[in-house]
N, C-alpha and C positions, 0 to 999 in steps of 0.2 A: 669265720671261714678264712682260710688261708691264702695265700696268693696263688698257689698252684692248683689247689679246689677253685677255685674263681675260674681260672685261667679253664680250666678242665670242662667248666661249666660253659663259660662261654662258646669251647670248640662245638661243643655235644649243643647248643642252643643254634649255632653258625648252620650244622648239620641238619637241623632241623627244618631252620628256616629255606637251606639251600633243595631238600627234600621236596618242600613244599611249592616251593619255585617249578620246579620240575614238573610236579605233579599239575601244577597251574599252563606251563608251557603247553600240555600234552590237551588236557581242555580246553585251552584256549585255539587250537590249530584242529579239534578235534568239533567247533563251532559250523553249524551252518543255519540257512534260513531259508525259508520260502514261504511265500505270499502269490494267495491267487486273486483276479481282478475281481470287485463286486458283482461283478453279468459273466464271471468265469471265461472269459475272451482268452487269459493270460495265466501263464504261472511261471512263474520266477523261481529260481534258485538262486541263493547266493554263496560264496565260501564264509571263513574265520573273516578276511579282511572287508568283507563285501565283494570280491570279486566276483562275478557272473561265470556260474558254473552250467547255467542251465534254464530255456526257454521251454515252456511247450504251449499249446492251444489246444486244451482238454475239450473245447468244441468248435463249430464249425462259426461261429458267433465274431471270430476275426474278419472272415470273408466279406461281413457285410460293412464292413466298415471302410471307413478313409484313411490313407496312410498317416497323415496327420492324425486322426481320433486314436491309431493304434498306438501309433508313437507315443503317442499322450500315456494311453493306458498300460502301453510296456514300464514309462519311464517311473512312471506312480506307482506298479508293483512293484518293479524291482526298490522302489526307495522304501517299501515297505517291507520286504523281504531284509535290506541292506539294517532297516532302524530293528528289527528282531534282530539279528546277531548281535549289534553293537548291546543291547538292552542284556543280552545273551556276556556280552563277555563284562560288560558291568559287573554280575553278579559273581559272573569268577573270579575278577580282581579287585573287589572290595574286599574279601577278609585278607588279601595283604597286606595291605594298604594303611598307615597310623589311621589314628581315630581323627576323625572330620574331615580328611581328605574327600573329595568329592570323584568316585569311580566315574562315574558316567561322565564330569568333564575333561579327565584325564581321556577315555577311549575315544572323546568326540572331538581333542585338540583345541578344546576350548581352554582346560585348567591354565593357570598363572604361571610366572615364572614359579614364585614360591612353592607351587606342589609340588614340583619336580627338586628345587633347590633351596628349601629355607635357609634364611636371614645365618641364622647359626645352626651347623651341623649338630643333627640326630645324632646324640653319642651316648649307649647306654650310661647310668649313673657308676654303674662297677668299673667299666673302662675307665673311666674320670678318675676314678677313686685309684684303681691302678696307677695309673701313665703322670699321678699327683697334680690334675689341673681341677680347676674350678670354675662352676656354671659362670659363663659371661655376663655380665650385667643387662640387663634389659632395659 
């Protein structure tokens, strides 16, 4: 393959990936979650980010309670509502993602420095081969 078939490839592979991207933006902002309490007290809504989009009290089951047992029980849906979307956007941004990258510590800000920046830059083997450099030593 020639330099200009490479070169052609790679646009049309850049295109692809940049597609895909997109396609992943629109899922990922298009995420929501909701979780209702065990005794039905509460239901939560959440957005894409976990934001609180929305309470309600499907029964009359809040009245009997203490403001503290409510707050309890709000703060525990909504964190169950908030762990569905994250779970939610895991699985839209793992097939981006290289292989063994870890989706779910990347969305929960746990991942390393390294997931987001390895040691030595990602460079396909054809770039390399192009631009005349050679794999770093390890």
């Amino acid at each position: 393959m020639d330099a200009n078939a490479r070169i052609e490839s790679l646009f049309e592979e850049y295109q692809r990936q940049r597609n895909s991207l997109t396609e992943m933006q629109q899922r990922m902002r298009a995420l929501s979650g909701t979780a209702t309490s065990p005794r039905r007290e509460v239901t939560v809504s959440v957005g894409q980010s976990g934001v609180l989009t929305d309470i309600r009290f499907p029964t009359s089951a809040y009245k009997r309670m203490t403001p503290s047992d409510l707050s309890e029980v709000i703060l525990a849906t909504y964190t169950g509502a908030k762990e569905s979307v994250l779970a939610q956007a895991a699985e839209v941004l793992a097939p981006m993602l290289p292989a063994g990258m870890d989706a779910r510590a990347l969305v929960d800000g746990t991942a390393g420095t390294d997931a987001y920046l390895p040691a030595e830059p990602r460079i396909a083997t054809s770039v390399r081969e192009i631009l005349g450099m050679r794999q770093a030593p390890r």
